[in-house]
C-alpha positions as CSV (number, residue, x, y, z in Angstrom):
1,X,8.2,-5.2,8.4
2,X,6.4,-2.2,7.1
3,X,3.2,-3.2,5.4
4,X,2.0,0.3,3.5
5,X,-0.3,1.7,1.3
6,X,-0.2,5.1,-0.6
7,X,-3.1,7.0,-2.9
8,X,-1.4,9.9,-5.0
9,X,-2.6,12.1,-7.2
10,X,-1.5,10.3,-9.7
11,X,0.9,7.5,-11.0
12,X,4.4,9.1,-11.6
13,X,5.9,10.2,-8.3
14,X,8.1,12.8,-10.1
15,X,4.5,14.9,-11.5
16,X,2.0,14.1,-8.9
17,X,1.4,14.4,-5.3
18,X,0.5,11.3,-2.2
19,X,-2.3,12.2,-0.7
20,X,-2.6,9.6,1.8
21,X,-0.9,7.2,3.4
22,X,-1.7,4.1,5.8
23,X,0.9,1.9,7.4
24,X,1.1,-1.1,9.8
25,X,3.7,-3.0,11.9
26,X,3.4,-6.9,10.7
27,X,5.1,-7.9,14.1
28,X,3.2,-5.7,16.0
29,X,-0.2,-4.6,13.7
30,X,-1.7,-2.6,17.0
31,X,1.5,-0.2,15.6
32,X,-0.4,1.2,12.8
33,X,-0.5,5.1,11.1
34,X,-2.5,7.0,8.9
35,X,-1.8,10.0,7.7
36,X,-3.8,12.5,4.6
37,X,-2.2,15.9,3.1
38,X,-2.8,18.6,0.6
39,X,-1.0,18.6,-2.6
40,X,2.1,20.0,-2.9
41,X,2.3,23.2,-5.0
42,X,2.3,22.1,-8.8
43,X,1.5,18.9,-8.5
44,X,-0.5,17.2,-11.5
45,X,-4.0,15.7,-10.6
46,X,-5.5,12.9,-12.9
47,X,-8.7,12.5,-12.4
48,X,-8.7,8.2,-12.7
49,X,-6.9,8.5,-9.5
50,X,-9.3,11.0,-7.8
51,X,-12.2,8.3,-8.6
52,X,-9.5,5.3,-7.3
53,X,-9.1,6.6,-4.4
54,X,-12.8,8.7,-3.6
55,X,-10.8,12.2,-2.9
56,X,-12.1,15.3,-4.4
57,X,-9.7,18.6,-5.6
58,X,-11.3,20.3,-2.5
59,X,-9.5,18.1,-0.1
60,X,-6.4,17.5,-1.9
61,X,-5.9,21.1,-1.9
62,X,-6.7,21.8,1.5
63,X,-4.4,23.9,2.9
64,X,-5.4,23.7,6.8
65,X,-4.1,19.9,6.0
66,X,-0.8,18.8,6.2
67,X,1.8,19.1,3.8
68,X,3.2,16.4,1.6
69,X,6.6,17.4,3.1
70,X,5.2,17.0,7.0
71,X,3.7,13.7,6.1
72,X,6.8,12.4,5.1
73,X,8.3,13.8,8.2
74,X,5.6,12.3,10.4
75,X,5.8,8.7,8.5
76,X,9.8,8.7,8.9
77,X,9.5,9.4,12.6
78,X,6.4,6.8,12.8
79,X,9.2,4.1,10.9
80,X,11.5,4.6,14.2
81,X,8.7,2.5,16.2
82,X,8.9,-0.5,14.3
83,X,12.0,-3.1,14.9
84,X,12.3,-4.0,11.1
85,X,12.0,-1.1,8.4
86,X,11.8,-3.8,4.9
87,X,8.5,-2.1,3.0
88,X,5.9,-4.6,2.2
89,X,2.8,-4.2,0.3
90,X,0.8,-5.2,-3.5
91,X,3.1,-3.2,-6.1
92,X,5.4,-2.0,-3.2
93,X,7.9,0.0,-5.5
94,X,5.3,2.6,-6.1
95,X,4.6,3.1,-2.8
96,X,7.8,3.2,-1.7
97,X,8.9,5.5,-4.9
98,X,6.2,7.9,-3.6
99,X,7.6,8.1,-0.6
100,X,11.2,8.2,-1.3
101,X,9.9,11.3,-3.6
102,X,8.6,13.3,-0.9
103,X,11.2,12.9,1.3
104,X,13.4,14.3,-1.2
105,X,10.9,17.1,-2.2
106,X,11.0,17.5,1.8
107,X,14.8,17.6,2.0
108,X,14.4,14.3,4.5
109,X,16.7,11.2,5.1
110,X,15.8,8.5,3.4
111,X,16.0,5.7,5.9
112,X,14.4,2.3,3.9
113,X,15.9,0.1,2.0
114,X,15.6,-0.1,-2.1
115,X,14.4,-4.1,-1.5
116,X,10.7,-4.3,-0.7
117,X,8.8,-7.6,-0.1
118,X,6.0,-7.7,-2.5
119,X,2.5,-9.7,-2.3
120,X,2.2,-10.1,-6.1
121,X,5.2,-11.9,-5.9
122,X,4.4,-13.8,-3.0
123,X,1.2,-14.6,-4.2
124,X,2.4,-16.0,-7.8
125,X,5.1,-18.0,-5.5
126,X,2.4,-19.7,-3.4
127,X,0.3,-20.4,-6.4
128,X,2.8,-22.3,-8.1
129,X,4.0,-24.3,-5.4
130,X,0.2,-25.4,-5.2
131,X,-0.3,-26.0,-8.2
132,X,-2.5,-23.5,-8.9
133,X,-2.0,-22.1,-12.5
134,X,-1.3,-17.7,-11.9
135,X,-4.3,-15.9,-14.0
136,X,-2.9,-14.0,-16.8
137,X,-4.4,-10.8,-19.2
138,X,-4.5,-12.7,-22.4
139,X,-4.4,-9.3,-24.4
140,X,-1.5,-8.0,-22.4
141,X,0.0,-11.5,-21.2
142,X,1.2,-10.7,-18.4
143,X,-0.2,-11.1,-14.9
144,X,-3.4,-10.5,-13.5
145,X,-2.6,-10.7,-9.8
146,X,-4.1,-7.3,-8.9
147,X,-4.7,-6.8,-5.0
148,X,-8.3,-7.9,-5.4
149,X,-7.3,-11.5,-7.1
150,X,-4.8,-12.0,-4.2
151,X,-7.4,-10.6,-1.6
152,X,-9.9,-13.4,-3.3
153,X,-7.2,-16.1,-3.9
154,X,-6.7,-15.9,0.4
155,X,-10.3,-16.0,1.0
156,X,-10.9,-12.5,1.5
157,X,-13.3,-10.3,-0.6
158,X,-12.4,-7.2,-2.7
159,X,-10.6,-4.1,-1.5
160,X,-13.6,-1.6,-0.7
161,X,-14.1,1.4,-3.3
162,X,-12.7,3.9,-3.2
163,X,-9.6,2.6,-2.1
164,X,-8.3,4.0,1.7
165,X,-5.0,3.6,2.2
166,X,-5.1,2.6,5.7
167,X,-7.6,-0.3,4.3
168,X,-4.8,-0.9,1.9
169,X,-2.3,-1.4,4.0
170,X,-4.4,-3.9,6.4
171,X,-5.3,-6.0,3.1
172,X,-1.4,-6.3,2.4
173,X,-0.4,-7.3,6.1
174,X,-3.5,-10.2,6.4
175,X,-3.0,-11.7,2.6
176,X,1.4,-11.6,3.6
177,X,0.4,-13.4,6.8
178,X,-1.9,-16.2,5.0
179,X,0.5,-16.3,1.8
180,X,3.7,-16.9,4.7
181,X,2.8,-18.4,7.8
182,X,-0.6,-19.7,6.9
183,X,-2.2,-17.5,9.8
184,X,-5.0,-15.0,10.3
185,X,-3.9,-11.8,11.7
186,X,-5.8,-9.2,11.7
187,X,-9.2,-9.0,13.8
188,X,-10.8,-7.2,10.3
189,X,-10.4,-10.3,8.5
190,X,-11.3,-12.9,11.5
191,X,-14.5,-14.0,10.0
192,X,-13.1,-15.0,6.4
193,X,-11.2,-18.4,6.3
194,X,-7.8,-19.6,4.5
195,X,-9.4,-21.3,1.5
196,X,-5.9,-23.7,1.8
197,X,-6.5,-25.0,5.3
């Protein structure tokens, strides 16, 4: 499994622009990636994600980085190490759509699946089964599972600010492992215990 974070430009994959990605193997989380590039040419900037994710327009526009299209490239070829290819993270589909979009900008193969394992979803499931009642916005009623409330309902603290997408991705992989299997795994999260056990 994939476990992956991404920080755009932005929220709509068609308008704006990745600007990072950071990537782990669950099976094997010594397999890891992270990978930053410059916009690509056009792409809309908002600047509530800027202050998300702690870029400024002078690195997102850095042309002596990579290109969106070569990070794709580089995170395709980084996919071929890992034995299982499902994408796993906290609102997967966006990351995943972001993706998808540059590969296509890129002219790439798009080797992943559309079905993504998703730790919202695992984290309202283990709730449930606990007996624990799932927060929810009462103005927008709908859930409130954002990474940091699964982070905090698995014992560990919030995501750092601004968000990293390599930090990202390691936050997925250690709440998928407690949420699942019930285990530690990741020597970044060692010293905060499974509130469960």
């Amino acid at each position: 499994m994939i476990v992956l974070d991404v920080e755009a430009s932005g929220t709509n994959y068609a308008k704006h622009s990745i600007v990072s990605v950071g990537a782990l193997e669950l099976e094997n989380p010594g397999n890891r990636v992270y990978l930053e590039c410059h916009i690509w040419d056009g792409a809309h900037i908002e600047d509530d994600a800027m202050k998300v994710n702690g870029f400024t327009h002078e690195q997102i526009t850095d042309s002596t980085k990579i290109t969106e299209a070569e990070l794709a490239r580089q995170f395709v070829e980084w996919s071929y190490s890992t034995d299982e290819r499902t994408l796993a993270g906290q609102n997967v589909s966006f990351d995943r759509d972001f993706l998808k979009a540059a590969a296509e900008r890129a002219k790439l193969s798009w080797p992943f699946a559309h079905r993504t394992i998703d730790t919202h979803s695992l984290a309202w499931m283990h709730m449930v089964k606990r007996g624990v009642q799932p927060p929810i916005d009462p103005q927008k009623r709908h859930s409130k599972l954002n990474l940091d409330a699964v982070l905090n309902y698995c014992g560990i603290p919030d995501e750092p600010e601004p968000h990293n997408a390599l930090t990202g991705a390691l936050s997925h992989a250690e709440v998928i492992s407690r949420l699942l299997y019930d285990k530690k795994i990741l020597p970044e999260f060692e010293q905060f215990e499974i509130p469960w056990k």
